[in-house]
Kinemage of the C-alpha trace (Angstrom):
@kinemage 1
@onewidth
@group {chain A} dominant
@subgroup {mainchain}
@vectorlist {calphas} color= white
{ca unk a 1} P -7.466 82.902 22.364
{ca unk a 2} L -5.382 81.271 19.790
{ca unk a 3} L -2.192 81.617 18.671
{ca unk a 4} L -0.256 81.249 15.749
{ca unk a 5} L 1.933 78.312 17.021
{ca unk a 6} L 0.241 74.750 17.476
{ca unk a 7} L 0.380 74.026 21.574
{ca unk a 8} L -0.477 71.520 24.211
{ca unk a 9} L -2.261 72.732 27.584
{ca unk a 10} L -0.882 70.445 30.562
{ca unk a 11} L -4.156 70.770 33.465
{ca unk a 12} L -3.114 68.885 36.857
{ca unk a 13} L -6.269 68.283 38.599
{ca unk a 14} L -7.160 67.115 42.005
{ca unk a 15} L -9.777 67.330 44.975
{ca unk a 16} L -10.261 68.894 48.064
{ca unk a 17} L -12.445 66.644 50.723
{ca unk a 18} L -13.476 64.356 48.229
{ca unk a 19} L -15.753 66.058 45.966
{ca unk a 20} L -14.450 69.413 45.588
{ca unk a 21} L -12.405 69.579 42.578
{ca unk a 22} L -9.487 71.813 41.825
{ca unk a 23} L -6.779 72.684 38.561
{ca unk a 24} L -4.193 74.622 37.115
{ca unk a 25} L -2.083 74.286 33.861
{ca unk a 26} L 0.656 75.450 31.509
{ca unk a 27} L 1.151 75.458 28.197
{ca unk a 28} L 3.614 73.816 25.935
{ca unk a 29} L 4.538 75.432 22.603
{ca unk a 30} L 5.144 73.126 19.713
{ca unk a 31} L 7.262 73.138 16.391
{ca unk a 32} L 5.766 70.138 14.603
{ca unk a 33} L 6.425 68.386 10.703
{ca unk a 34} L 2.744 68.657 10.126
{ca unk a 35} L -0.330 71.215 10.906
{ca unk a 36} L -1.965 67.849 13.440
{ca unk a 37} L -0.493 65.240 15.886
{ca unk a 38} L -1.310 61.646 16.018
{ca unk a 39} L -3.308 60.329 19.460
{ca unk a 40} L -0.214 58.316 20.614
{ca unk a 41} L 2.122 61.285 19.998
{ca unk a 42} L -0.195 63.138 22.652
{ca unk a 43} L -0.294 60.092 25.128
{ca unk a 44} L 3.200 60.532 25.265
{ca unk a 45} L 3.549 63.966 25.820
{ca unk a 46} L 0.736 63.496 28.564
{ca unk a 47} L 2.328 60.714 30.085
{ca unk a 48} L 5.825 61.765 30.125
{ca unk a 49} L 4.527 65.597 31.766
{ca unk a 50} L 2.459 63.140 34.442
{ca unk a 51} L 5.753 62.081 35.744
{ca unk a 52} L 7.276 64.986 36.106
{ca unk a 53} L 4.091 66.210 38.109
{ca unk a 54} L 3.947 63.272 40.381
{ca unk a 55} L 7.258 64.295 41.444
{ca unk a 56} L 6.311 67.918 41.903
{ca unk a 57} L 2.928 67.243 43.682
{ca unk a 58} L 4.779 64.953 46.043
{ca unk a 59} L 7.256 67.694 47.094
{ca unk a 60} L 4.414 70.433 47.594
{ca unk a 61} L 2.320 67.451 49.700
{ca unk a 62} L 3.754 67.915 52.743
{ca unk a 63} L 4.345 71.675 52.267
{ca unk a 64} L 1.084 73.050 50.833
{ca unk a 65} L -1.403 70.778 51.415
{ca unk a 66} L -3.683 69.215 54.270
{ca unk a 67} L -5.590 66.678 55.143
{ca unk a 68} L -8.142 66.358 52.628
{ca unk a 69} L -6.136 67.811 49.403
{ca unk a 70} L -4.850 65.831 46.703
{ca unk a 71} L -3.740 65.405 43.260
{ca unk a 72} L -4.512 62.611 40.855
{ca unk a 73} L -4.296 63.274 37.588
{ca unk a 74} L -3.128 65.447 34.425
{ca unk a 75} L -5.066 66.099 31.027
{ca unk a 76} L -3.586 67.023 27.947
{ca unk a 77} L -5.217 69.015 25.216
{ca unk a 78} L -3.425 69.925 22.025
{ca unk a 79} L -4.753 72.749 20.065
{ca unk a 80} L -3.515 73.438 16.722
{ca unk a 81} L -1.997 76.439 14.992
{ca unk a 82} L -5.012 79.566 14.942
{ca unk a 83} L -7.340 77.056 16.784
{ca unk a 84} L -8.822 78.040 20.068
{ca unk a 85} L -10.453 74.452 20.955
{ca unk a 86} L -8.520 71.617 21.600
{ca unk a 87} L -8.741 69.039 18.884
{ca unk a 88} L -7.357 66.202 20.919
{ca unk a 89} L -7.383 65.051 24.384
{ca unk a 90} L -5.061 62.699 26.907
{ca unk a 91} L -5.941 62.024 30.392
{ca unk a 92} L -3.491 59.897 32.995
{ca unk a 93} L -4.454 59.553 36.308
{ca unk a 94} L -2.449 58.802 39.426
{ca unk a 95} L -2.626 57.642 42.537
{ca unk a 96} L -3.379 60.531 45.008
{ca unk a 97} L -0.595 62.333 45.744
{ca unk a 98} L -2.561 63.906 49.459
{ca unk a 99} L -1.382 66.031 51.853
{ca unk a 100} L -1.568 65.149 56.066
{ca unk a 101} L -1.057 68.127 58.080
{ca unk a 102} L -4.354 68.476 60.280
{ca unk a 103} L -4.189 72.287 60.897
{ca unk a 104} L -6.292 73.517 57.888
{ca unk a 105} L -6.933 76.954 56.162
{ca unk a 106} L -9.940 77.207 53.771
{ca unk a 107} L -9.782 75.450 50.187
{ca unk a 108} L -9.786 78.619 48.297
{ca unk a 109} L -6.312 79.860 49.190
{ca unk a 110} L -3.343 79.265 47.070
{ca unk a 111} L -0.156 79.881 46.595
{ca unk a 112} L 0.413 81.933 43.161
{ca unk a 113} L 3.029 81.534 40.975
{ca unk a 114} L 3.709 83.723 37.444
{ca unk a 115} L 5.520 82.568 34.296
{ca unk a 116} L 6.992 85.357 33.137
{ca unk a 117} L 7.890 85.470 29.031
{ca unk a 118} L 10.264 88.504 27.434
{ca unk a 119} L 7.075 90.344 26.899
{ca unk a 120} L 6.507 92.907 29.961
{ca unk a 121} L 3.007 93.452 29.004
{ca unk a 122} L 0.153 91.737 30.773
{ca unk a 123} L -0.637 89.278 27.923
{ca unk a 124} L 3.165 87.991 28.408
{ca unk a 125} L 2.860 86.633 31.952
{ca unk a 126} L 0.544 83.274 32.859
{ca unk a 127} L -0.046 82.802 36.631
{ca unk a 128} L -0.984 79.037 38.302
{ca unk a 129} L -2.857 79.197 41.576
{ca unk a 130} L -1.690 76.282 43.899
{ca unk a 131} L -3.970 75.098 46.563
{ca unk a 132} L -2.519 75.782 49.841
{ca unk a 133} L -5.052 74.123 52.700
{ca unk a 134} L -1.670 73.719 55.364
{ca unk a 135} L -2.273 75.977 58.379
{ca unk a 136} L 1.089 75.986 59.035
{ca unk a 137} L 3.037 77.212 55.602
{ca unk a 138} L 1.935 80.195 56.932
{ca unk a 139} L 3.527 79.415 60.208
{ca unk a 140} L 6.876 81.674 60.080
{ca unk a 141} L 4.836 85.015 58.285
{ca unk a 142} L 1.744 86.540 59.746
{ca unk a 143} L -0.880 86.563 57.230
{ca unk a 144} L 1.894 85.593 54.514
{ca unk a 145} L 3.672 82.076 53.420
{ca unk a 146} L 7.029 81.522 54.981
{ca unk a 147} L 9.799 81.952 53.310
{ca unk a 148} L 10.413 78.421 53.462
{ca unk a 149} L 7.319 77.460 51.556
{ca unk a 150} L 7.388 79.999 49.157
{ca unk a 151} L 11.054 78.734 48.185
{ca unk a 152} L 10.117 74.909 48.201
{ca unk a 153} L 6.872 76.060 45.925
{ca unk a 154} L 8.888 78.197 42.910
{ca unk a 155} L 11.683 75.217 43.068
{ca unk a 156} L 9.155 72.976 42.340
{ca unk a 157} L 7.448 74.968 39.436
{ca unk a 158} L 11.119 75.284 38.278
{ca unk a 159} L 11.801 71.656 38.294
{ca unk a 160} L 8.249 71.078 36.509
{ca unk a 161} L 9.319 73.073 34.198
{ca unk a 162} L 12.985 72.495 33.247
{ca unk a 163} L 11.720 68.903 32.988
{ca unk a 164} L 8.671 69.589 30.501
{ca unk a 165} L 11.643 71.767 28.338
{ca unk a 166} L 14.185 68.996 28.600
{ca unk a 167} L 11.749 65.648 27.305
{ca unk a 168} L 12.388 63.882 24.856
{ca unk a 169} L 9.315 63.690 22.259
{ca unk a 170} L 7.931 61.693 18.885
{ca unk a 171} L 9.235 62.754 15.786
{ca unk a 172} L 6.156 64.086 15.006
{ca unk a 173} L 7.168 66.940 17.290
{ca unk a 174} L 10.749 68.815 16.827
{ca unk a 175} L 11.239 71.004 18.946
{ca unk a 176} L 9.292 72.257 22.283
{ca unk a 177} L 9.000 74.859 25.150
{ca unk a 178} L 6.622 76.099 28.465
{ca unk a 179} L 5.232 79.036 26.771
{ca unk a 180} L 2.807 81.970 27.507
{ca unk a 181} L -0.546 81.444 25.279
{ca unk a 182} L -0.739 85.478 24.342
{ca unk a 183} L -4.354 86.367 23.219
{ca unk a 184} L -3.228 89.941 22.578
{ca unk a 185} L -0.117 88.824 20.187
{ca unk a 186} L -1.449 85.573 19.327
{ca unk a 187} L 1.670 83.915 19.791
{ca unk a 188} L 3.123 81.029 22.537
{ca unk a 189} L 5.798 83.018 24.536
{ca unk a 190} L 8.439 81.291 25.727
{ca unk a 191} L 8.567 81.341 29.783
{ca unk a 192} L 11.948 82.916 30.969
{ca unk a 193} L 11.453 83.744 34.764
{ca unk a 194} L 9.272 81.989 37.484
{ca unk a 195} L 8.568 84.130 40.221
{ca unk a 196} L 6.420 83.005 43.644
{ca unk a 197} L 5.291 85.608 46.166
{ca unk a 198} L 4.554 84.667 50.288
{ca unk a 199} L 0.647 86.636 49.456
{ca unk a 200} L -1.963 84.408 49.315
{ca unk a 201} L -4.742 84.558 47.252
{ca unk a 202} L -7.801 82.871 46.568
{ca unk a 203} L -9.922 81.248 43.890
{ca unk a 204} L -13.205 80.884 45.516
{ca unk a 205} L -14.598 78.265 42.890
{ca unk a 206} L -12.647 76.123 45.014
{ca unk a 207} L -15.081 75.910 47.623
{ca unk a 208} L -18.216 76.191 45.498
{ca unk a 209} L -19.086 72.345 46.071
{ca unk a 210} L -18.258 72.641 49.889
{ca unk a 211} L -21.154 72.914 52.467
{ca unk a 212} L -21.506 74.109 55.730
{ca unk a 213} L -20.751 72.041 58.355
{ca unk a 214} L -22.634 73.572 61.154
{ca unk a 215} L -24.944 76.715 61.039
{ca unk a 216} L -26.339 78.721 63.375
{ca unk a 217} L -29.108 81.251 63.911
{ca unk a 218} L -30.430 83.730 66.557
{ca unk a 219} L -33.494 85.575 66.932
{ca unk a 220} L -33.048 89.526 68.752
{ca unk a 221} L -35.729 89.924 70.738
């Protein structure tokens, strides 16, 4: 999946219950003075974009997640122009940003979000899957998010966002956007619409390092 442009993938990671882990990312296009970035030019990026998700993780805390569900760090991987591995790495870790609320829903559902690009095709659109363990954002909608949450979640992808666009970077870097990576065109393309929906979904790798609590088992006779 690469793409013409040189990019940096932003992953926000977390756990649910302790040892269940869970992610999601976006990508940052890059116009740069040379074909590779310098380490320390990456630590920046990384640590600048780890502010900005504090602050978003901490508004979606009390409206997503539940007891059990936090955030705590953000890895950076830059992958240069026609590569599809990243070449360098930057990891800054937090401390937990949790949620509280005690009524719980199970740790695969999430809230989704798309990033939509000028491109109405399929390969234009990237989608982040939030975790969303609070029983009650789905307190004012049966079956669906509220209103309310849905609102609070898309204004705090915006803010994520408009943030990421507006940093300042190293020289090494000139210019920068949230972009789409596009296998199909092989091009980074630009995000221009952020749309959240009150269905939730579900990424069932989520739960994959969960166990049972209790089990039970009959015989018929």
């Amino acid at each position: 999946m690469a793409t013409t442009e040189p990019m940096v993938r932003l992953q926000i990671k977390g756990h649910i219950q302790g040892n269940q882990t869970w992610s999601t990312s976006l990508w940052l296009r890059l116009t740069q003075t040379t074909d590779f970035i310098s380490q320390a030019t990456l630590d920046n990026i990384t640590g600048n974009a780890s502010t900005f998700a504090q602050t978003m993780c901490t508004s979606l805390s009390t409206v997503l997640w539940g007891s059990g569900t936090q955030a705590d760090s953000l890895e950076g991987s830059w992958y240069g122009g026609h590569g599809d591995k990243p070449s360098l790495v930057s990891f800054k870790t937090w401390t937990p940003i949790a949620g509280v609320g005690s009524a719980l829903m199970p740790a695969y559902v999430s809230a989704v979000t798309s990033f939509r690009s000028s491109s109405p095709s399929r390969s234009g659109r990237g989608r982040s899957y939030m975790p969303a363990t609070l029983a009650t954002a789905c307190s004012s909608s049966a079956n669906q998010f509220s209103s309310g949450a849905v609102t609070n979640v898309n204004a705090a992808w915006l803010g994520f966002i408009n943030s990421l666009n507006a940093m300042t970077t190293p020289a090494e870097v000139t210019a920068h956007r949230v972009a789409i990576r596009s296998s199909s065109t092989n091009h980074a393309l630009d995000v221009v619409r952020i749309v959240t929906d009150s269905l939730p979904d579900v990424q069932h790798r989520r739960a994959d390092k969960l166990l049972a609590s209790s089990v039970v088992a009959a015989i018929p006779t």
